[in-house]
N, C-alpha and C positions, 0 to 999 in steps of 0.2 A: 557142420562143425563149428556153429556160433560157441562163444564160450559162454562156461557155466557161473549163474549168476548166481550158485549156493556159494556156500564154503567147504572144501570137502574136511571129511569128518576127521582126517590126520594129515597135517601137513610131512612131506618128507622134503627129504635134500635134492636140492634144484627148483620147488618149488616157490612163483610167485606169489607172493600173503601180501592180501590186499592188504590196505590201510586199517590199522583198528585203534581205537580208543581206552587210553589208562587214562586215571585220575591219580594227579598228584594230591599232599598231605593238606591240599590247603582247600581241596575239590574241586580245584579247575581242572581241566581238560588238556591231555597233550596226545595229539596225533601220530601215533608212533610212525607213519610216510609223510608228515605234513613236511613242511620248509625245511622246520626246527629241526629235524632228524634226519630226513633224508640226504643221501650223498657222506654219510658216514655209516661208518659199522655200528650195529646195534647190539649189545648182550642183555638178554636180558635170563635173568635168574627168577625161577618161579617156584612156588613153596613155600616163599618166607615166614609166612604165618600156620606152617604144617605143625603136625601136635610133635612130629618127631624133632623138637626143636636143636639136639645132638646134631643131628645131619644139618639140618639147615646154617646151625653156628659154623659146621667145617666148611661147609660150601662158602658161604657168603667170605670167609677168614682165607681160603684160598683165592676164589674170586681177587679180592682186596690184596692180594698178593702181589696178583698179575695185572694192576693198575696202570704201571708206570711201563709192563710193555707194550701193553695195547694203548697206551693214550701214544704211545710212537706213530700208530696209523690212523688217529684220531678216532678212536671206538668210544662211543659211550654206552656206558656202565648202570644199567638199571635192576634194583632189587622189587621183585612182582609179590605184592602181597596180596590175601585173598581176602581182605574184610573191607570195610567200608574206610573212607581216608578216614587217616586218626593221626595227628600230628604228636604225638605223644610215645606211641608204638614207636615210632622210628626217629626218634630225635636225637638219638643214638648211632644211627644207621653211616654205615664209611660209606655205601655206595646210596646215589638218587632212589628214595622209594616211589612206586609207583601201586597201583591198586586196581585188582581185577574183583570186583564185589563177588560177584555169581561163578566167577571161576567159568567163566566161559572161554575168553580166549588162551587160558593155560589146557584145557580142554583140548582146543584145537591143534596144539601142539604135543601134548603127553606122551611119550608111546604106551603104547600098548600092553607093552611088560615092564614099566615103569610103574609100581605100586602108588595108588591116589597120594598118602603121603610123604612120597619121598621129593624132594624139590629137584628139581633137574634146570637148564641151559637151552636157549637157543643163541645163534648168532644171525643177522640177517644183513645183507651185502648191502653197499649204499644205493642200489638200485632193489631191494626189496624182496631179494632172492635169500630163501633162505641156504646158510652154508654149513650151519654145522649144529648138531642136536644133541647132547651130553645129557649122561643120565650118571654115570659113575663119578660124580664132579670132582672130588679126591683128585682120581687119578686122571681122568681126562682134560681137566685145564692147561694142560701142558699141551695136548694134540687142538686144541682151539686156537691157543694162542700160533702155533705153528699154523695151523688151516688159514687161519686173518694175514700172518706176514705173508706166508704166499697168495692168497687174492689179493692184496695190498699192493703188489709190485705195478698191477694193471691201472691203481688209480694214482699215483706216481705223477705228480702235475711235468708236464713236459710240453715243449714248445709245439705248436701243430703245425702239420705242410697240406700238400696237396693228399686228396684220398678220397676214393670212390666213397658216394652213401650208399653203405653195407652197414647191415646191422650183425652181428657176432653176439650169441648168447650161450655163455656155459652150462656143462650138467644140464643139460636136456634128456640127454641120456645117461644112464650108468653104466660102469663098464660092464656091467653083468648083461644089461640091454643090448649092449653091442653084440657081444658075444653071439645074444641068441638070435639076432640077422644074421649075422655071416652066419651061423650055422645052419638056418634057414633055405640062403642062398645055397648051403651045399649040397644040402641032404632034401629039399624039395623043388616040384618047377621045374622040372630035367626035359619037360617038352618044349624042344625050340621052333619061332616060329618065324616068317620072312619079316623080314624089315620091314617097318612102317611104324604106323601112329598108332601100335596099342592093337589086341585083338578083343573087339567087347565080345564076341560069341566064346569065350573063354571063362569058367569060372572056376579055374584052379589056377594057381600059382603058374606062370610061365617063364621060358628065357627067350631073350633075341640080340642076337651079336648087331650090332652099331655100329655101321661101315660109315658115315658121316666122314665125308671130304677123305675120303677112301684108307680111316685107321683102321687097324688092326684088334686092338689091344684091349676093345670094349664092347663088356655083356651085361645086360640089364636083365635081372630078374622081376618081372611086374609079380605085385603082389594083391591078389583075389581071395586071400585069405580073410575071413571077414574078424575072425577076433588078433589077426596080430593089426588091419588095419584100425579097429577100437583099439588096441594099447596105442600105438602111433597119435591117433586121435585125442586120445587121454593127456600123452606126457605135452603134449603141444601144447592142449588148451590149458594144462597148470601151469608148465614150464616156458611156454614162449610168445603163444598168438595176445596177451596182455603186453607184454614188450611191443609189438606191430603196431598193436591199436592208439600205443603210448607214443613211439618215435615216428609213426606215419599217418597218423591220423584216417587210420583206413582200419574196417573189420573184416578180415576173412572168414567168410561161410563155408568155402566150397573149396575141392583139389581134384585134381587129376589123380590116377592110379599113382601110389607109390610104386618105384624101384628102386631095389639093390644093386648098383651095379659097381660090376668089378673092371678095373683096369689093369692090365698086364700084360709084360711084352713091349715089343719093339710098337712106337705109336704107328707108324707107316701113314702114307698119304702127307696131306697139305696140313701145316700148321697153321691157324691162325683165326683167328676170334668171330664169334656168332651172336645173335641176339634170339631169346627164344622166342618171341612172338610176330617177328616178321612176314609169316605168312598170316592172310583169314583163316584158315582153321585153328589155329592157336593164339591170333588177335586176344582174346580172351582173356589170357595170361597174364596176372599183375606181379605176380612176384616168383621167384624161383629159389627153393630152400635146397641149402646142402648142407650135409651133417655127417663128416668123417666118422667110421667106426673102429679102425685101428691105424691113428694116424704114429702110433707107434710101430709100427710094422714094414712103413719102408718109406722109401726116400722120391725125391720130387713129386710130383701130384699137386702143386698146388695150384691156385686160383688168382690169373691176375687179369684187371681191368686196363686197356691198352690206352683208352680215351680219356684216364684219368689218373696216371704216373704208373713206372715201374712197377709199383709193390705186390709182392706176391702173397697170398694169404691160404694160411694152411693149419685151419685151427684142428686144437689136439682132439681123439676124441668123444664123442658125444656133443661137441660144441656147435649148434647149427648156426650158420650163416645165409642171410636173408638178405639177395637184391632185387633190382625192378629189373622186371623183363627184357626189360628196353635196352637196358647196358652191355656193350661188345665185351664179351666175358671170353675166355681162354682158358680150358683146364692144359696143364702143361705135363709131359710124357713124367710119367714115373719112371723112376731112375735105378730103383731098386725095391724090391720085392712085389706084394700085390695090393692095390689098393682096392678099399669097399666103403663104399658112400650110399648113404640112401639119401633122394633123389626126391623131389617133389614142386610140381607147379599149383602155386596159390591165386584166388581170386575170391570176391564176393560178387554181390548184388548191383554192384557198378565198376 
């Protein structure tokens, strides 16, 4: 599960985009993740040099509109041209020109039903995620600018306390993604098997109820399915294992089987916090990933560290959350409806 050292051939939404390179009017070099940008929202507009030059004047004149809402969250504003710098071309220009020669990394962005010369939008998070991809620019500036206030709320400078190191990263998942686990979990794996650590002579989808410190309330669906474990595989190494290797200075290779598992019901037994690699057989264990998939759907379920303050954490979702093994964690009784998380222990080669 090392990650992919290509570029894939279309970036979509949630996806990490490595660092790439425009050239400003004057043919220096600006890093679109370097210092200078990173930690603020990025727009950039590409097309500006397309023959449909009509489109391009509406877009860039709407863009230039919505200036004064986005500098509210501190976004900058950049117009992608496709020819060689030309200070001349854009001396004119209301927003920063910038220059993609070969049209390579407008390329990597395009969709797919986006006509070569029509100019389109991305936005990219100040951590490098991309969030929102416009192709209708007319009419979609208006749902950008709403997409950026609401990611905006989370980088909101605020005073800090005490807080477990947990890593939380959104749009991992889509909710279309989610959907199709829990439907997984319903409609495949109907063979249950006794508790314990995993059945490797297994190579279909399984379940096993989770009597741990004698609850009730939890079933894990292991999954041996080899192409939903390649999507699983897929959305991680675009969307999150580059966050890991960024905040912990560690690369994950390898996992354990995922599971689905669902919580419901009364929790029964002993309440109170575990670590998951205290035993030798699962010593192994660096990290443990969890990634709500309808944290709209009901109420308590959430996750809190006892050894490192109150707080309880319960992201929306698709948003996985990533700690170290080591840390006494507590998922706490859902209070109302059913809750479905998929489940998974990380490591690499040390």
């Amino acid at each position: 599960m090392a990650e992919p050292q290509a570029r894939p051939a279309r970036f979509t939404i949630g996806d990490i985009v490595p660092s790439f390179n425009l050239s400003r009017p004057d043919g220096t070099v600006l890093d679109i993740g370097g210092d200078e940008c990173a930690g603020h929202f990025r727009v950039l507009l590409f097309g500006a040099g397309a023959s449909a030059g009509a489109a391009m004047a509406d877009a860039h004149r709407a863009l230039s509109q919505k200036r004064a809402a986005l500098a509210k969250h501190g976004a900058l504003l950049y117009a992608v041209w496709p020819g060689p710098p030309n200070r001349a071309a854009t001396s004119e220009a209301s927003i920063a020109p910038l220059f993609d020669p070969d049209r390579r990394i407008e390329a990597a962005f395009r969709p797919d039903t986006q006509p070569a010369e029509r100019p389109f939008a991305i936005v990219l998070c100040p951590n490098q995620h991309l969030l929102f991809l416009s192709a209708d620019l007319t009419v979609e500036f208006d749902a950008m600018v709403a997409a950026i206030t609401r990611e905006a709320r989370h980088f909101r400078p605020s005073e800090g306390g005490r807080q477990p190191p947990v890593l939380i990263v959104p749009r991992v998942f889509s909710a279309e993604d989610c959907k199709a686990l829990i439907e997984r979990f319903k409609t495949e794996g109907n063979v249950y098997v006794e508790p314990g650590h995993g059945d490797k002579g297994l190579t279909q989808d399984y379940k096993m109820r989770i009597p741990e410190y004698g609850r009730d309330d939890r079933v894990d669906h292991w999954l041996m399915n080899q192409a939903t474990i390649g999507f699983i595989n897929e959305r991680l190494k675009r969307r999150f294992l580059p966050e890991v290797r960024k905040a912990f200075a560690y690369n994950i290779t390898r996992h354990e089987a995922y599971r689905i598992t669902k919580y419901e019901g009364a929790r029964g037994g002993e309440l109170h916090g575990h670590r998951d690699n205290s035993e030798l057989r699962v010593a192994h264990r660096r990290f443990a990933l969890s990634i709500n998939l309808n944290s709209e759907a009901f109420e308590g379920g959430g996750l809190r560290f006892p050894e490192y303050g109150g707080q309880v954490y319960r992201p929306s979702s698709g948003t996985a959350l990533l700690f170290s093994s080591g840390l006494l964690h507590e998922a706490l009784h859902v209070t109302k409806g059913r809750r479905f998380v998929l489940l998974g222990f990380m490591f690499g080669e040390s």
